[in-house]
N, C-alpha and C positions, 0 to 999 in steps of 0.2 A: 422248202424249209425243213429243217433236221426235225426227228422225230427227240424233242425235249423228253420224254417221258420216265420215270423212274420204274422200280420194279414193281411190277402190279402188287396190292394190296395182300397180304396172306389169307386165304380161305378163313370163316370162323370169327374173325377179328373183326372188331368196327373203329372207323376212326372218326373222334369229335374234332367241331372246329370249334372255339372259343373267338368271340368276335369283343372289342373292348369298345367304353364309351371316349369320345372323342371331339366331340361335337362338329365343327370344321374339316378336323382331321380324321373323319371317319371315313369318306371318300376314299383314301386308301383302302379301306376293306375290299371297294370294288377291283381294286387292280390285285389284290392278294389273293380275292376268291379266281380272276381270272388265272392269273400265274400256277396257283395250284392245278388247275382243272386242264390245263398244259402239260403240270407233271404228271398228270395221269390217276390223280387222285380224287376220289369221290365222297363223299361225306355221310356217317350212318347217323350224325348227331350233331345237331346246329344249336349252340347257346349265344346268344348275345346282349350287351349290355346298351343301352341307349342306342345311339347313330350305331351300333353295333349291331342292335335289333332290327333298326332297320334297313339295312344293308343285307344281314341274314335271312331273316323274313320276305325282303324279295327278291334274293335269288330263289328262294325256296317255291316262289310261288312263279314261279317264271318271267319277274318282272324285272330281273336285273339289269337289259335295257333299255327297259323303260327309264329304273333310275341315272341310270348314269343321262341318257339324254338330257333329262330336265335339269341335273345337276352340271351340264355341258351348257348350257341355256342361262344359268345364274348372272348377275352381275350386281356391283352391290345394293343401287335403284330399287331391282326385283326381291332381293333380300330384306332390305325396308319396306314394301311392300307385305313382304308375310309379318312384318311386325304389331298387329291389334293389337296397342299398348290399354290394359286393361290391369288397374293397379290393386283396383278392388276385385280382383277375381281370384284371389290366393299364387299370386302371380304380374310379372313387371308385362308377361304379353299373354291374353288369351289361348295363341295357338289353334281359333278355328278353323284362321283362312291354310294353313300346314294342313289341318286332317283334312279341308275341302281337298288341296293336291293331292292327298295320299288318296284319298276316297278315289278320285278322277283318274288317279294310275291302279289301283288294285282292286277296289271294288267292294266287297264283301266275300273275304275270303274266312273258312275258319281253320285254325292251326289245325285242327285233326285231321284235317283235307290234305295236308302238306306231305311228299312224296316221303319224309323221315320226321323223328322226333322233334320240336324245335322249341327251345325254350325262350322265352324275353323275361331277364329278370329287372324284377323291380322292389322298393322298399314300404312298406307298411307302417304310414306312417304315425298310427297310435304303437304300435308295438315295437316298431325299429325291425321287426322281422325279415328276414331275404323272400321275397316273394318270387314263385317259379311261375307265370303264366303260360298251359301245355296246352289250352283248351279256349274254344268261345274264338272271337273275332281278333282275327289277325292286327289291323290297322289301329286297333283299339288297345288291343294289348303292346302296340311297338308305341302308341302316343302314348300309354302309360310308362313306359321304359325310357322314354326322355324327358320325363317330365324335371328336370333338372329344379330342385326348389328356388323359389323368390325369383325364376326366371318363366316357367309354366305353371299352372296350377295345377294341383294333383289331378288325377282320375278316378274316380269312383267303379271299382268293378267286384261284384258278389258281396257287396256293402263293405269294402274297406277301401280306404281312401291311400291309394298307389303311388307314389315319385319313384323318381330316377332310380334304377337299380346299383347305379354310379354310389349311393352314398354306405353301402353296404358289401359290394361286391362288381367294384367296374368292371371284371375280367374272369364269368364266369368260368374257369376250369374246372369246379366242383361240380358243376351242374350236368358238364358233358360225364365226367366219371359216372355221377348219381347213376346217370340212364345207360351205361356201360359200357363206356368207349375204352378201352385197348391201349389207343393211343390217342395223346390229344392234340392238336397243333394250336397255340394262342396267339393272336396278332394286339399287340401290347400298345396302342397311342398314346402313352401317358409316361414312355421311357423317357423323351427326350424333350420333357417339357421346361423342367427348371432353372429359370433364370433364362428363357426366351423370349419372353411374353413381354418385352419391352423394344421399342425402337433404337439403333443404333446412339449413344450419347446420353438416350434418356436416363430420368432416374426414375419414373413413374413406370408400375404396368400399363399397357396399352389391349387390354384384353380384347374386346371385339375384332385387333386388330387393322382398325383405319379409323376414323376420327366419325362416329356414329353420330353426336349431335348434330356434326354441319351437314350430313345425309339428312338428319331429318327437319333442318330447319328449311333446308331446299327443296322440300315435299310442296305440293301444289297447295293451295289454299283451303281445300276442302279435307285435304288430309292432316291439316295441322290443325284443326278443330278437333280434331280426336286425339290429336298425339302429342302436340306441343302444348299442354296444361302446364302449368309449374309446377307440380310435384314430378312428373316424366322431366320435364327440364332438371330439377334437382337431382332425378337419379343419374340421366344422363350428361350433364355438364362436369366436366375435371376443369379444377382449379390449375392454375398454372403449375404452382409444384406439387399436385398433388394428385393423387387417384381421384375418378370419380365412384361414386356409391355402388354402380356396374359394375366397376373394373374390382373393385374390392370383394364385391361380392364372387364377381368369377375364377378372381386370381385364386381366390382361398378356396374357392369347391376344387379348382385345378391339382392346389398342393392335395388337399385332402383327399383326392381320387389316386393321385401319385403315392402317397404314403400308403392307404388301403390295398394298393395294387400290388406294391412292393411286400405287406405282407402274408400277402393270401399267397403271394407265389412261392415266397418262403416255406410255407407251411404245404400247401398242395401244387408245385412244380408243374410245367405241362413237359410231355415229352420233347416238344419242339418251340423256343419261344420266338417270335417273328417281332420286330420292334420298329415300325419307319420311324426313319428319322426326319419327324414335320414338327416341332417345338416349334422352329420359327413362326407359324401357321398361327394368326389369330383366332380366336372361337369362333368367330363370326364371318370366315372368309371362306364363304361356302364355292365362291367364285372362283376359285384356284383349284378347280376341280383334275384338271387336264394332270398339275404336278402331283397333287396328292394321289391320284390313281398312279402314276408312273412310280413314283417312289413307293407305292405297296408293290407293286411287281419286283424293282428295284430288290426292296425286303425279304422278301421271299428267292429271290436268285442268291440271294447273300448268303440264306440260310441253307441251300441246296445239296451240300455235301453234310449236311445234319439231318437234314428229311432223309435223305440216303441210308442212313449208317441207325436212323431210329426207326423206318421201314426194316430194314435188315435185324435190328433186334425182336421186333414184331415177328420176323417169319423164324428166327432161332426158338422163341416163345411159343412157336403155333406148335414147333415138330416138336415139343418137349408137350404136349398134351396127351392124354388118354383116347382109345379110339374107343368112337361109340359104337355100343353095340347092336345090332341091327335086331 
């Protein structure tokens, strides 16, 4: 196999990686960190936003594949399965039986353990503030970075109560600068979302992306005592011409993360911005793992003669410094 690799990185310089949130379509991160790591690039600064987080967070901890495995392993049965519908818990799903898996693949790791900086941001949600979690327990701080609202319940860490870093800053680029990256590379899932989110003909979003109630009205009998209540039915049932409570609630965090996205990049740029193109991709279709990694790689080859030419300004920049004095 040919030697992919671009020009090693310039002495002195670190490069971030900016991971976005995505939810389904995060699974690309894995094929984008792989592809990079091809081109010969290594990472001084890891930020990520929700499935962003956690994607970065286990590559960082050696467990990338581990994730890809289990996310190889999904189907949508299994994905109803992590759904402990839990209305009254500041949230449409619990989210315990998700941390038992993360717990079961990583363990108890803490960020400061991690071989570079690695940040999971999240939002604070008396203050609205951008929260940077650098410190404390890895798993704990990636379940508070997806806590996506009305869909998990926040988390409670150093006594403020944390959601999705999605509602403040899907695409941390700020975060890698803060900690000093040089250069930054951002993998953007929120490019190519608008106006996908629905089935060929339809006129209604189809957010989860397959038809979620008949998943769960075909749950065993033991499991529809937990799940099939009529308020879960309410939220989950779509009207014939029309969205259900779900899908409106998702379709709108979607625009909303897309427009936030658009203008944090405006304002602070990454050197290099990587965009798969997975719109088509429901939220909820965690099981199209195989294409969503291909198409991050895909992503990332696309953008190969831009990592070239913004590596190359990095080493113009490096010889243009002062030498230090010994």
């Amino acid at each position: 196999m040919p030697d992919e690799r671009l020009t090693p990185r310039p002495p002195k310089r670190k490069i971030g990686l900016a991971l976005s949130s995505g939810m389904a379509r995060g699974w690309a991160h894995i094929g984008v960190i792989r592809a990079l790591k091809r081109l010969g690039f290594e990472f001084d600064i890891i930020a990520g936003c929700s499935v962003g987080a956690l994607a970065g967070g286990c590559y960082l901890a050696g467990k990338l594949d581990s994730l890809e495995s289990w996310a190889m392993s999904l189907n949508k049965r299994k994905i109803v399965s992590y759904l402990d519908m839990r209305v009254r818990s500041g949230g449409l799903i619990g989210g315990s039986r998700l941390m038992d898996e993360m717990r079961k693949y990583i363990g108890y790791v803490k960020i400061e353990e991690l071989p570079v900086p690695f940040v999971a941001t999240t939002t604070d949600l008396i203050t609205g503030h951008e929260i940077w979690l650098q410190k404390g327990d890895l798993a704990e701080a990636m379940r508070a970075s997806f806590s996506l609202p009305g869909i998990f319940p926040p988390v409670k860490i150093d006594g403020r109560w944390l959601a999705d870093g999605a509602l403040v800053s899907p695409l941390p680029v700020a975060a890698c600068r803060a900690l000093g990256a040089d250069m930054v590379i951002a993998v953007n899932l929120s490019a190519d979302i608008i106006g996908k989110s629905r089935r060929p003909g339809a006129t209604v979003p189809t957010a989860a992306g397959f038809d979620l109630m008949q998943l769960l009205e075909e749950t065993d009998q033991q499991q529809k005592v937990s799940l099939m209540d009529s308020l879960t039915r309410r939220v989950f049932r779509r009207d014939y011409d029309g969205p259900s409570m779900f899908g409106v609630m998702t379709s709108s965090l979607n625009i909303m993360m897309d427009r936030i996205t658009r203008s944090r990049l405006a304002g602070d740029p990454p050197d290099v911005h990587i965009a798969p193109r997975l719109g088509h991709l429901g939220l909820l279709e965690f099981d199209r793992t195989e294409e969503a990694i291909h198409e991050g790689e895909a992503a990332v080859m696309r953008k190969r003669p831009e990592l070239a030419d913004a590596l190359q300004v990095l080493a113009q920049s490096t010889s243009e410094l002062p030498e230090q004095k010994s």
